[in-house]
C-alpha positions in Angstrom: -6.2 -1.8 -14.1 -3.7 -5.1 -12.9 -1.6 -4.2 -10.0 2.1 -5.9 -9.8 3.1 -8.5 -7.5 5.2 -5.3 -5.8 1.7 -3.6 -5.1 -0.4 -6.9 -4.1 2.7 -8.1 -1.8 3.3 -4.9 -0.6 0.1 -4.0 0.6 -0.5 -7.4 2.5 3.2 -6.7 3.5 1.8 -2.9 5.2 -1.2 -5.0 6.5 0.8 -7.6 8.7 3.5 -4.7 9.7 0.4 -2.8 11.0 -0.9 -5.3 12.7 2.1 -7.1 14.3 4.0 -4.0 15.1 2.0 -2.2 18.0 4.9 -0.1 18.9 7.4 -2.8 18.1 9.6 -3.5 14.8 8.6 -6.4 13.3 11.5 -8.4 11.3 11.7 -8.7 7.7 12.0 -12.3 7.8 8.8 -12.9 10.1 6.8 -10.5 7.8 7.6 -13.0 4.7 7.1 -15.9 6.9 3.8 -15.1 7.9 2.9 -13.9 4.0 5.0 -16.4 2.0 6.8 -13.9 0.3 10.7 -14.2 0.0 13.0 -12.1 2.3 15.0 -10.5 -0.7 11.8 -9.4 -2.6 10.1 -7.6 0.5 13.5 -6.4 1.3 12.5 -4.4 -2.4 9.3 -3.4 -1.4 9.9 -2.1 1.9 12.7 0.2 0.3 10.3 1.8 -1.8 8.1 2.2 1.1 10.4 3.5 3.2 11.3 6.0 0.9 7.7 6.8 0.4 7.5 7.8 4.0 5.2 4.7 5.4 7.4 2.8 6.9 10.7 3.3 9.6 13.5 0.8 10.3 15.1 0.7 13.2 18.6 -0.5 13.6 20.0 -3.0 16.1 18.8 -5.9 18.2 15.5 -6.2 18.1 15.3 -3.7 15.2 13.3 -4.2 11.8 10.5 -2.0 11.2 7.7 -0.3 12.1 4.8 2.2 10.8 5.9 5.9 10.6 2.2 7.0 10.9 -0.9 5.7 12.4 -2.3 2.8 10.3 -5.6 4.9 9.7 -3.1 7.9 8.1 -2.0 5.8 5.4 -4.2 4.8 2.8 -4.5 2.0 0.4 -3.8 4.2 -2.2 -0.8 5.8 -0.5 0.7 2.4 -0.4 0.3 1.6 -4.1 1.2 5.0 -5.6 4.6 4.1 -3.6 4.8 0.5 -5.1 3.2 1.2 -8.5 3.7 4.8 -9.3 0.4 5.9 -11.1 -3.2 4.2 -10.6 -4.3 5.3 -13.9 -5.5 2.7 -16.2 -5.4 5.2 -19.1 -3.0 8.2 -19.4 -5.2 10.6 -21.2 -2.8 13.4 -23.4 -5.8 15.9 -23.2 -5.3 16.3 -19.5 -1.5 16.8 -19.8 -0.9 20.4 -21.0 3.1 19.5 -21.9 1.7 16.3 -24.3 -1.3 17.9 -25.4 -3.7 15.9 -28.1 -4.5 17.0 -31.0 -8.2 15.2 -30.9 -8.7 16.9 -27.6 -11.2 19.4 -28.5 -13.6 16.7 -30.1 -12.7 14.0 -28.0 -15.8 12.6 -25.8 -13.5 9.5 -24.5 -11.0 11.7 -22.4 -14.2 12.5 -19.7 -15.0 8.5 -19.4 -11.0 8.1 -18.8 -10.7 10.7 -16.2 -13.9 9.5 -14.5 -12.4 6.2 -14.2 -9.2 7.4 -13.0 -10.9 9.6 -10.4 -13.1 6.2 -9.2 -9.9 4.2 -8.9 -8.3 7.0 -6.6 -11.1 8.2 -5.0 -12.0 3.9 -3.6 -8.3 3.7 -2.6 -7.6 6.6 -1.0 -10.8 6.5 1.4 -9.7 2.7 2.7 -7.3 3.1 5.7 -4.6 0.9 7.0 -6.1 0.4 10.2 -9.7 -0.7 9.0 -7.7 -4.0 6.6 -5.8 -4.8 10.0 -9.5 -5.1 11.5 -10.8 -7.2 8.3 -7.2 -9.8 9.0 -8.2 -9.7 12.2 -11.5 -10.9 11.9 -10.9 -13.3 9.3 -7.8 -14.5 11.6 -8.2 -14.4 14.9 -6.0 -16.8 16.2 -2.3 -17.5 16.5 0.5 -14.8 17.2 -2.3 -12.0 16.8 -3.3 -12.6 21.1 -0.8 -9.6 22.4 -1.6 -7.2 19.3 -4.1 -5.4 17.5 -6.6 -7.5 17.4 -7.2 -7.8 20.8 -6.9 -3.7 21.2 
């Protein structure tokens, strides 16, 4: 499986937002700052995670965004089904009753595809938001992190 630059930008996009936004909207423009990614590409990215329910803007001075639930509710793979669509590395027929597969009934592959699919989902979905804020945090300590999360 290769993830996108939307799913590797956007998750380190999720991990600076959770940890610079302790109640606060953090700006666009500081998020791609701080990442070195460009404005109008996270501008992209936060859409789709906006409209995957993980993020809020706010509107007005001081507005940008925030998290719209607690970084350890969202998980790594809740973030990249929303930039990527499907995690699966191999989109088996056999499990998909409208395709079907004619080789189905004698197939021996299908079980190694769906056990890789089910490892994929099953790693990302049990690492939370909150625990990769902890990780930057510990691999970062310094600079604007001294009045959020880290310190918390």
């Amino acid at each position: 499986m290769k993830l996108s630059t939307k799913g590797r930008y956007g998750l380190r996009a999720m991990i600076d937002m959770a940890r610079y936004s302790t109640g606060e909207p953090v700006s666009i423009g500081s998020v791609a700052l701080r990442q070195g990614i460009s404005e109008g590409y996270l501008e992209q990215l936060v859409s789709l995670l906006k409209k995957a329910g993980l993020v809020q803007s706010i509107r007005g001075a001081g507005g940008g965004y925030v998290l719209a639930k607690n970084a350890e509710d969202i998980s790594v793979g809740d973030i990249l089904r929303a930039l990527e669509g499907s995690l699966e590395p191999v989109r088996c027929a056999a499990f998909y009753s409208d395709e079907g597969c004619s080789a189905a009934d004698g197939c021996v592959t299908k079980y190694v595809w769906q056990k890789i699919n089910d490892s994929i989902n099953q790693t990302v979905d049990e690492m939370k938001l909150d625990e990769l804020v902890k990780e930057s945090c510990e691999l970062n300590p310094e600079g604007e992190c001294e009045d959020h999360r880290c310190n918390k």
